[in-house]
N, C-alpha and C positions, 0 to 999 in steps of 0.2 A: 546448687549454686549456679548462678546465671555464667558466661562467659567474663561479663563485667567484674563480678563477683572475684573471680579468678586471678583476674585481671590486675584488680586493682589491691589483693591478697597479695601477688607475686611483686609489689609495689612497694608492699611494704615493711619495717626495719624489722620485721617481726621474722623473716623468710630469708633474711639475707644470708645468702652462700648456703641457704638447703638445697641439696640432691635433688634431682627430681622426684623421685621413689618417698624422700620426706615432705617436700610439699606436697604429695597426693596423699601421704600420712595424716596431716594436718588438716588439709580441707576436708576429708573423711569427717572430722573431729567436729568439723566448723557448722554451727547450728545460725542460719538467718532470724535475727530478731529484728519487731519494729516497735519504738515507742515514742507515743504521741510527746505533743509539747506538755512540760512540766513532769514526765513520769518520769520516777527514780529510777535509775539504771544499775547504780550501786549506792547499798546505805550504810550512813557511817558506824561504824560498829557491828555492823553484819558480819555472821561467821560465816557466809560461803566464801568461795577463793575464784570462782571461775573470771576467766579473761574474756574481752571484749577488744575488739578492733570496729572504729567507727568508720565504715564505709561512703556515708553520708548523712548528711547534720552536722550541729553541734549538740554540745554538750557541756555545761558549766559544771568545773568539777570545784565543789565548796568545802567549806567546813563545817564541822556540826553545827555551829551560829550562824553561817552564812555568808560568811566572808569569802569570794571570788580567788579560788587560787591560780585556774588559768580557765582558758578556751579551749575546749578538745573537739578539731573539727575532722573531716576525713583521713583519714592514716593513723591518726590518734590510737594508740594501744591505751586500754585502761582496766584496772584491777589488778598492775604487776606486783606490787608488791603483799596482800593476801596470797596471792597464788606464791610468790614465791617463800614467804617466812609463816603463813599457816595464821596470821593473826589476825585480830578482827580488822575488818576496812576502814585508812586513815583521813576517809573521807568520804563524800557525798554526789554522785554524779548524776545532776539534772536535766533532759531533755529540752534545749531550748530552741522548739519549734522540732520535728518530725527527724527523727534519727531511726538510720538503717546501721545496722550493724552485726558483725559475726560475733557467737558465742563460744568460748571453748570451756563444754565445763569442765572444773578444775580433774576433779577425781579420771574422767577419760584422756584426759590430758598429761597426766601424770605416770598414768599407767602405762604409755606408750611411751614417756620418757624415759620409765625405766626396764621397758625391754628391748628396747634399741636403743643406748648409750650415745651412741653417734648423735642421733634425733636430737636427743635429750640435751647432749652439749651445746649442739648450738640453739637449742629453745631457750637456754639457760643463757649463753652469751651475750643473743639478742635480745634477751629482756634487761641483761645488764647494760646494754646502751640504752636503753629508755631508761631504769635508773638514771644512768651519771648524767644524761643527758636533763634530766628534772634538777639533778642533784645543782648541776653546774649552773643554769637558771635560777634555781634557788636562791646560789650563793652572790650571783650577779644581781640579784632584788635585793637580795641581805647588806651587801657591800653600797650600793645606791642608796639604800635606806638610813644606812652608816652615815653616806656624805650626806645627806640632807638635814640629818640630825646635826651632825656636826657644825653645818650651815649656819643654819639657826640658832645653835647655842652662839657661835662666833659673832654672828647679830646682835646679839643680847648685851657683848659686853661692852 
């Protein structure tokens, strides 16, 4: 990994409050991938589990029909939830235009989780903020989605 690499790793919500001794854990793990515009980076229903941090690009992450669920641009963690409940992927992550990114695959990833327990907690914490952190978006789309509905029906009468 470049300096930048590093750099912009130690950046991110993925690292936050690791040791030094576990971020040099972790980057160890970190494989540099690149994929052109339009290449799948994760497919819906795919049973691998490995994690991705997008370093550079974007990224449309969709649904199986194609519906827009957000923009995943640099810092972007993706594939947490595969990696973390083992089940197939609940979604589609598109290359829109040139993404650079680290790979953690899952199985190397895991294994190091559970021989250093420390490691592992906060690999687990911090993934738990990119959950709540989608979670709580989610529920702020859900809720907007709500009043607009609402809107509209009130229109009507």
């Amino acid at each position: 990994m470049t300096p930048q690499d590093l750099t912009a790793l130690a950046e991110n919500c993925l690292t936050y409050k690791l040791k030094p001794e576990h971020f040099q854990k972790l980057c160890s793990l970190a494989q540099p991938v690149f994929f052109q515009n339009g290449h799948q980076i994760i497919k819906h229903n795919g049973t691998d589990a490995d994690l991705y941090v997008i370093l550079e690009g974007h990224a449309n992450v969709l649904t199986d029909d194609g519906d827009k669920f957000y923009d995943a641009s640099a810092g972007t963690v993706l594939g947490e939830l595969a990696f973390l409940d083992a089940q197939p992927r609940a979604a589609n992550a598109i290359a829109n235009g040139s993404v650079y990114a680290l790979k953690f695959p899952a199985q190397e990833l895991r294994k190091a989780m559970c021989s250093d327990h420390e490691f592992g907690f906060y690999i687990l914490a911090n993934l738990t903020r990119v959950v709540c952190a989608r979670l709580r978006s989610a529920d702020h789309l859900l809720d907007s989605l709500m009043d607009n509905a609402h809107e509209a029906w009130a229109l009507r009468d």
